[in-house]
N, C-alpha and C positions, 0 to 999 in steps of 0.2 A: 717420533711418528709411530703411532701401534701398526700391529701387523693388517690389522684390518683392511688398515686406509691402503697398503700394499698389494693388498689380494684383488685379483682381477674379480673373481667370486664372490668375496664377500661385498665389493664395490656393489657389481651387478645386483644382489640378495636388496640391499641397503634401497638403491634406485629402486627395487619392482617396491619396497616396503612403502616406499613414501606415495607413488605412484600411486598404488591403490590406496592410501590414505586419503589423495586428495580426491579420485574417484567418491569414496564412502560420505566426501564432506561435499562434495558435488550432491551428490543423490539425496544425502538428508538435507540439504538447502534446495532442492525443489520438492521434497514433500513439505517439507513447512511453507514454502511460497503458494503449493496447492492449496494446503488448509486454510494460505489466509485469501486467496485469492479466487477461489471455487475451480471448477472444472476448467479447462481449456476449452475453448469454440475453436473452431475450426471453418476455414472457407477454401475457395479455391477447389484445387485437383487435389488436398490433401483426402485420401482414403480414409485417414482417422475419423468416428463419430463419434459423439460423447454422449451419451441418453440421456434427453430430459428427464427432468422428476415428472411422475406419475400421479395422478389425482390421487392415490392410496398413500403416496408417501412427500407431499408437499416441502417444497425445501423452509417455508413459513409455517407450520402447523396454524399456528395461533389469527393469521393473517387471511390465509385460504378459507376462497369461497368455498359455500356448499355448490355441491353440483346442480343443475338446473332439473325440476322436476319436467319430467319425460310426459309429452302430452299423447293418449290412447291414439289408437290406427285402427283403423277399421281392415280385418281383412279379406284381400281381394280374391272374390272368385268370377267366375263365370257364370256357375249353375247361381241360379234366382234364389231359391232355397237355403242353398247355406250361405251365401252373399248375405238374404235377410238377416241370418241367424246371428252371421258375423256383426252385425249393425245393432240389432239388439242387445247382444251384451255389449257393445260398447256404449252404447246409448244410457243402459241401465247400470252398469260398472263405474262407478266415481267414489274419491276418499277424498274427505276433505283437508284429510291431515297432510297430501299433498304438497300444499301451497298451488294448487290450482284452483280454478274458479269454474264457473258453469259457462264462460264465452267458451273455454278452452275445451270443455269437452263438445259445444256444439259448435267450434270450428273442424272437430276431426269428423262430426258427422256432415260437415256442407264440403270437406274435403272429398268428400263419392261422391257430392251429389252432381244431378246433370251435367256435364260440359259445356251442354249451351247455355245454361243461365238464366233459362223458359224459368224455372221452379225455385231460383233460389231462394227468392227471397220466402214466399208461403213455404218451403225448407223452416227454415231459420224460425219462421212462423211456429211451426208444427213442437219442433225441438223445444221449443222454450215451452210449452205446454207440459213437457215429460222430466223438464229439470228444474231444480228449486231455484227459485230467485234469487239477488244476491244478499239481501237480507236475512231470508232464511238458510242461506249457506253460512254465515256470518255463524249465525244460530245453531247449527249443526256443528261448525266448526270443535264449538267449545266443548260439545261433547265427544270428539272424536268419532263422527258418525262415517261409516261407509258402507255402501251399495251394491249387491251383484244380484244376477240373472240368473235360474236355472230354468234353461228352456224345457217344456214337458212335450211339446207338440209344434211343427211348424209343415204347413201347408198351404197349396194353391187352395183357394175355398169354391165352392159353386158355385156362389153368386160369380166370378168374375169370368166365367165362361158366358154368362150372361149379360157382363155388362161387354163383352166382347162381340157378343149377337146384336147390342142394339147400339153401338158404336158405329158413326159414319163412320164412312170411308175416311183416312187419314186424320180422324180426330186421333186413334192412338197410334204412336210413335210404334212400328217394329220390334218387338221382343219387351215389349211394356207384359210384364208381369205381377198380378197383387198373391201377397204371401203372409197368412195369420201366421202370425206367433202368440202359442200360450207358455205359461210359465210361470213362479214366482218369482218375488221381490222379497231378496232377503236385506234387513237392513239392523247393523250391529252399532253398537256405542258404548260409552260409560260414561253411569248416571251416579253422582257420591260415591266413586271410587268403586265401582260394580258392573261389570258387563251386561248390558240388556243387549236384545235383542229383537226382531220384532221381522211376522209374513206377511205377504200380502197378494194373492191371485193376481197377474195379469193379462192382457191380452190387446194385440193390436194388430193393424196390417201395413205392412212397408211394402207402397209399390215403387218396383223398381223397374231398370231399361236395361235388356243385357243384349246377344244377338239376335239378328245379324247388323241391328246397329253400331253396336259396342262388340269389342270382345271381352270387358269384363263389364259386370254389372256397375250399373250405378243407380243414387236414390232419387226417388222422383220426390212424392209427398208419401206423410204418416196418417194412418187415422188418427182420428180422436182417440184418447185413451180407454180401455176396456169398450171400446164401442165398434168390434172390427167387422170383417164380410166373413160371414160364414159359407 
């Protein structure tokens, strides 16, 4: 018998050696069971979380959707004014390279409109006047065509102090406001592998309904295009 197996010490030395052997072979047979089996889930009252994968780091790269293209918001004011203003560029702001379509931008414009649903449909009317068909989006598409507003001017005009004097009584709704917006139309693409370009003046009137009906604005109807109230 060596002296080894005699020693109270060396016995104890021997037992911690193996102990934490099988610890080290404990612990590398559940990182291997992790890699083959993914993270742990967790239920119950256990406090542990495990974080989803994130749209930036898909556990499927090759598999994972794209994200869904984000359809425009008009945003919300009170004041008539900038309400218009906000409606406008979204009205006139579209890319085709999106994957959206012209419903989709003139659903975020019937999303302000009226509450009560007096206007939606001559809404809807209006809208498709100021956006391209879907034909000719088709056709835009191929050039990577896109759209924005720079407002130059937006005001209440005279004329609607006037159409305010010869308005019966309750034909307009309370805080019914008309507001011209001018500005151009800037509109970009590529044509044989070449950026163009192209302006274009416009001009319209968004009446809208804010208070004391509303506390924030919403659309009533559009004029016709470059045809607004001065």
């Amino acid at each position: 018998m060596s002296p080894a197996s005699t020693d109270p010490r060396a016995r104890r030395r021997l037992v911690a050696l193996l102990a934490a052997g099988v610890v080290l072979l404990l612990l590398t047979g559940v990182g291997i069971y992790g890699l083959l089996t993914g993270p742990r889930t967790t239920s119950g009252t256990d406090p542990i979380t495990v974080p989803s994968p994130t749209a930036t780091t898909p556990a499927h790269p090759d598999t994972a959707e794209p994200p869904s293209p984000q359809v425009p918001t008009v945003p919300r004011s009170s004041d008539p004014v900038t309400f218009a203003e906000g409606v406008a560029t979204t009205l006139f702001g579209w890319d085709t390279g999106l994957g959206l379509w012209p419903l989709d931008y003139t659903s975020a414009i019937l999303a302000v409109g009226d509450p009560s649903g007096d206007e939606q449909a001559g809404l809807a009317s209006d809208i498709a006047t100021y956006l391209p068909n879907r034909d000719a989006w088709i056709e835009l598409r191929q050039y990577a065509t896109t759209q924005h507003l720079v407002i130059s001017s937006s005001f209440v005009p005279d004329a609607w102090a006037e159409a305010e004097a010869q308005a019966q009584p309750g034909q307009l709704t309370p805080g019914t406001v008309a507001v011209t917006i001018e500005g151009t139309r800037h509109r970009s693409g590529t044509w044989n592998g070449q950026p163009v370009t192209s302006e274009h003046p416009v001009a319209f009137t968004a009446f809208v309904v804010c208070a004391p009906t509303y506390s924030t604005c919403h659309l009533l109807r559009l004029s016709q295009l470059d045809k607004p109230l001065r």
